[in-house]
N, C-alpha and C positions, 0 to 999 in steps of 0.2 A: 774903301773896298777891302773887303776879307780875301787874303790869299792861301786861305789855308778852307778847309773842309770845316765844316764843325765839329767840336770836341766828340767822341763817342767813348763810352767804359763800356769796357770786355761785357761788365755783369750788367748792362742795360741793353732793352734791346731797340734796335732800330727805330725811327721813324720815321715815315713815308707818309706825304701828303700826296692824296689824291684828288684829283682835280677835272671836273668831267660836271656837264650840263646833264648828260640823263642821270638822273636817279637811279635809276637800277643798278647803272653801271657803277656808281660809285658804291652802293651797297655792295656789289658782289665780290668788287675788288676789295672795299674794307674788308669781309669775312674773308675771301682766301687769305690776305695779309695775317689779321688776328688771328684767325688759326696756326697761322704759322711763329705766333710770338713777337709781329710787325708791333708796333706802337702806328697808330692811324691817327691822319686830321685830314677833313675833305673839306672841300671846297666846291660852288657850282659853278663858276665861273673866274676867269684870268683875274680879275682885280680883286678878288677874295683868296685866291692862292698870294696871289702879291702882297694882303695883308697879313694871313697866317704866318708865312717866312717870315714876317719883319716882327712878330713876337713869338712864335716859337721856335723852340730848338728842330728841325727838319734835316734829313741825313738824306734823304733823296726825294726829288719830284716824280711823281708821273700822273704827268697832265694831257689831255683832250688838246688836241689843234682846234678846233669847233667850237666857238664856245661864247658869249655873251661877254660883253666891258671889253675883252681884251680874248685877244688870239692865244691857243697856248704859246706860241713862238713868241707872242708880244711881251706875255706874263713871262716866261722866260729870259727874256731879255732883259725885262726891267729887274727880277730877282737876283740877277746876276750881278748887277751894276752893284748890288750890297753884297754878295756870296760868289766870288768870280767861279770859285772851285763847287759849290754844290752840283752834283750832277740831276740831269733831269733826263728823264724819257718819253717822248713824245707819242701819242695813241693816235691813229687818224686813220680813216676810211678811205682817203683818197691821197695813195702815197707817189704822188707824180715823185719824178725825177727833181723837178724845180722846187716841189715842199722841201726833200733830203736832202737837197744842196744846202737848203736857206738856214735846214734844221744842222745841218754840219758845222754851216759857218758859223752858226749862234753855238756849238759847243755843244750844241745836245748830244748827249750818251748813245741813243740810240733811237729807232723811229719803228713802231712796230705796228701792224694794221689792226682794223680793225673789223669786224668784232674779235674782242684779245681771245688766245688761247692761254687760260690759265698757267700752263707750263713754257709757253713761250715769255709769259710776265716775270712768273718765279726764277729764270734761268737768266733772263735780262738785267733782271733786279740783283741779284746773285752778284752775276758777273761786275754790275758796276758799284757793286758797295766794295767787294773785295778788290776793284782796282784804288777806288776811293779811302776805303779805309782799310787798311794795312792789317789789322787784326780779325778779321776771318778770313775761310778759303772759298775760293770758288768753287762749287761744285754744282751738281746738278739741282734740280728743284726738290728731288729726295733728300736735299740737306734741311727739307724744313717739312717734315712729313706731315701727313694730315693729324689730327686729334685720334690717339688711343692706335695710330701706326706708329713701328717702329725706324728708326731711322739707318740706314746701312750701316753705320760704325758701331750701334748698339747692338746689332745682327749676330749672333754667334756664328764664326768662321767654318768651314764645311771642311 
């Protein structure tokens, strides 16, 4: 079992597998990601996210609880057992009380509803690489602006 996060260089950038049975959803989530400079690998179900992690290099999950082979919570789980430290964030339409416990106990990052609000993704995602990986900062979803926006620190000061 890996106790550590996977390696990440300053000058590459992130990758995020995403993991989700409708198709759309996982197109819309690739392009917000790539626009934003994400590196992407998707997956349509738990036991195809479970084999991308076990060859590629992946810096965070976010995966569908709903989901064919395996549950996100299941694939989670099992991802762990090789990645103790990768973090994952879980996507679900029906966020009882008893999913966020289960998803707590399993280590998940965070549990967000569904259908996602883009900026609630961005700002999730954000938060758990910079707790995860030490070399960027947290900030809002404006740290990764749209294509041909600029980003607040490039902003000239008023």
């Amino acid at each position: 079992m890996v106790l550590t996060p996977p390696q990440h260089h300053q000058d590459e950038p992130f990758s995020i597998l995403i993991a989700d049975d409708d198709a759309g959803n996982r197109k819309s989530l690739r392009q917000l990601l790539e626009e934003r400079g994400f590196r992407t690998h998707v997956a349509a179900d738990g036991g195809e996210a479970v084999e991308i992690v076990q060859v590629q290099t992946v810096h965070l999950v976010l995966i569908d609880m709903h989901m064919p082979r395996l549950t996100g919570l299941e694939a989670v789980q099992l991802i762990q057992q090789a990645h103790a430290l990768l973090p994952a964030i879980l996507m679900t339409a029906d966020a009882t009380r008893e999913l966020i416990r289960q998803a707590f106990q399993a280590q998940v990052y965070s549990v967000i509803p569904k259908p996602v609000n883009p900026n609630i993704v961005l700002h999730t995602l954000t938060r758990a690489l910079a707790q995860f990986y030490k070399d960027i900062k947290a900030g809002p979803p404006s740290a990764f602006p749209h294509p041909g926006e600029t980003a607040d620190a490039d902003r000239p000061a008023q």
